[in-house]
C-alpha positions in Angstrom: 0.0 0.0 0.0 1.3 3.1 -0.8 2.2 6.1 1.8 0.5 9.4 0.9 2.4 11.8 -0.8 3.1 15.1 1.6 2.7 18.7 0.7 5.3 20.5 2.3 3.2 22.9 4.8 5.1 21.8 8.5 8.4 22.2 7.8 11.2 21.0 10.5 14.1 22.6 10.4 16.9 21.1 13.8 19.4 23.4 14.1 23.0 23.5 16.1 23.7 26.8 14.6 26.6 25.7 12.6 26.9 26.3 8.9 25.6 23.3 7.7 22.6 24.2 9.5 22.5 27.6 8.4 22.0 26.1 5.0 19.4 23.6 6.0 17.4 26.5 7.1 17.8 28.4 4.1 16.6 25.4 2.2 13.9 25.2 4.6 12.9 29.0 4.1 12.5 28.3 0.4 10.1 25.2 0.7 7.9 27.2 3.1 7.8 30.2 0.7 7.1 27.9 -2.6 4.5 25.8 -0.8 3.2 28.3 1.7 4.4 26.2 4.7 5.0 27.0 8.3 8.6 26.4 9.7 9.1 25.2 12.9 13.3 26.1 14.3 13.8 23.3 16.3 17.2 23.5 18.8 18.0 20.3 21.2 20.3 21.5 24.3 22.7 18.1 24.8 22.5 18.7 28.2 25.5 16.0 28.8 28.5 17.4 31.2 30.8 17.3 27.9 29.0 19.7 25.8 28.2 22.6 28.5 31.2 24.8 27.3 29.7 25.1 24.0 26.9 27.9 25.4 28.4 29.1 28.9 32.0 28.2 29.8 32.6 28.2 33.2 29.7 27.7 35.1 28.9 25.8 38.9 26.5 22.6 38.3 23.9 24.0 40.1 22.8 26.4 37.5 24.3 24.9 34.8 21.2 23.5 33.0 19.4 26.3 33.2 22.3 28.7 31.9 22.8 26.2 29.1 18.7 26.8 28.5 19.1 30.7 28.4 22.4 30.5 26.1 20.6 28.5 23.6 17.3 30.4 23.7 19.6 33.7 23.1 21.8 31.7 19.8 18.5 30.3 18.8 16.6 34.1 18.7 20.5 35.5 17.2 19.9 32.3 14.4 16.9 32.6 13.6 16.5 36.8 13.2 19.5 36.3 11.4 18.4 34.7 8.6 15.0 34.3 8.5 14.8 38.6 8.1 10.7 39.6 7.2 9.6 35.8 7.0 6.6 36.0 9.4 5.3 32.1 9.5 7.2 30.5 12.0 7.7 29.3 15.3 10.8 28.1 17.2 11.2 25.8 19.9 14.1 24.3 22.1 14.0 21.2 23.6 16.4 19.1 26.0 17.4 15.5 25.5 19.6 13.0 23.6 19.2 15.6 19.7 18.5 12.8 17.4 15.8 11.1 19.6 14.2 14.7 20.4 14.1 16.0 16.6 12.4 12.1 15.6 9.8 12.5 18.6 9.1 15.9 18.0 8.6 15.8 14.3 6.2 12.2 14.9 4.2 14.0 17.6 3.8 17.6 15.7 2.5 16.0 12.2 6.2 17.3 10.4 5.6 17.1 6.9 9.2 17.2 6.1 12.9 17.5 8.4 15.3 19.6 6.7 18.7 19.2 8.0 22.4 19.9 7.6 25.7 17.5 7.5 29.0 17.4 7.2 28.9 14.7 5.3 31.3 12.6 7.0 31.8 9.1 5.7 34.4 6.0 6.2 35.2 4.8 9.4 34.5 8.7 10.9 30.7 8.1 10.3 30.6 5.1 11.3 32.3 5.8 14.8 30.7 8.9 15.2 27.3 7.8 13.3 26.0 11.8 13.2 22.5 13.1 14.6 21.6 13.6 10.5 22.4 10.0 10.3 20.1 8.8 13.0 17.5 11.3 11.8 17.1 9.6 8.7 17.1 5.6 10.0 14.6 6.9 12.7 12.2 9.4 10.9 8.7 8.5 9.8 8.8 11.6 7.3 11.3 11.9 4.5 14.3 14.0 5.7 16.1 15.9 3.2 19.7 16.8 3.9 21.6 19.7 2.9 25.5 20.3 2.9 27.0 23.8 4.5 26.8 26.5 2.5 30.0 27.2 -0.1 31.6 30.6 0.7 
């Protein structure tokens, strides 16, 4: 039996604010414009002890969490303003978990359309021992996820 066909109008665009996903959500802008579709910016906070640096260096335990929250609310608004400049019809949202599993639940639970999300493309024995969140996106999804290298500068 086949699957319906979907008409791009929830569009799911994970971002970790590098290029690669800069260019995802530029791809993403351009669906929603041609097919009047909503976006929907979704950031994950990995809130594992490793990655805290990455939005506030230096920070007690006790409020780390929380800081981590704030920082990536702030990136997120910087992103998002950024590069989605007059485009009115979207929302974004920041969750916490484990990214992969959090974009897959998220898009199942929201009726995604569509992910749109950037790589690195690695390959070899680099993706396989480091098997990326774009990776895991697209074993786990139930809605095509199209993936989109960093923009060429």
């Amino acid at each position: 039996m086949a699957k319906r066909i979907r008409n791009f109008k929830k569009i799911l665009v994970p971002v970790d604010f590098t290029p690669a996903s800069e260019s995802a959500l530029r791809y993403g802008l351009s669906l929603a414009t041609k097919y009047g579709g909503r976006l929907c910016v979704l950031h994950v906070v990995d809130i594992r002890g490793e990655l805290a640096g990455f939005y506030i260096p230096h920070l007690s335990f006790e409020k780390l969490d929380e800081e981590m929250k704030k920082g990536a609310a702030e990136m997120l608004e910087k992103f998002t303003k950024r590069i989605l400049r007059g485009f009115k019809d979207f929302e974004k949202v920041l969750l916490c978990g484990k990214p992969y599993l959090e974009i897959v639940r998220f898009a199942r639970e929201e009726n995604m359309d569509i992910i749109v999300m950037g790589t690195f493309g690695r390959s070899g024995i680099e993706g396989y021992l480091f098997g990326g969140t774009t990776d895991r996106v697209m074993k786990n999804a139930e809605v095509p996820v199209l993936v989109v290298p960093p923009l060429r500068r």
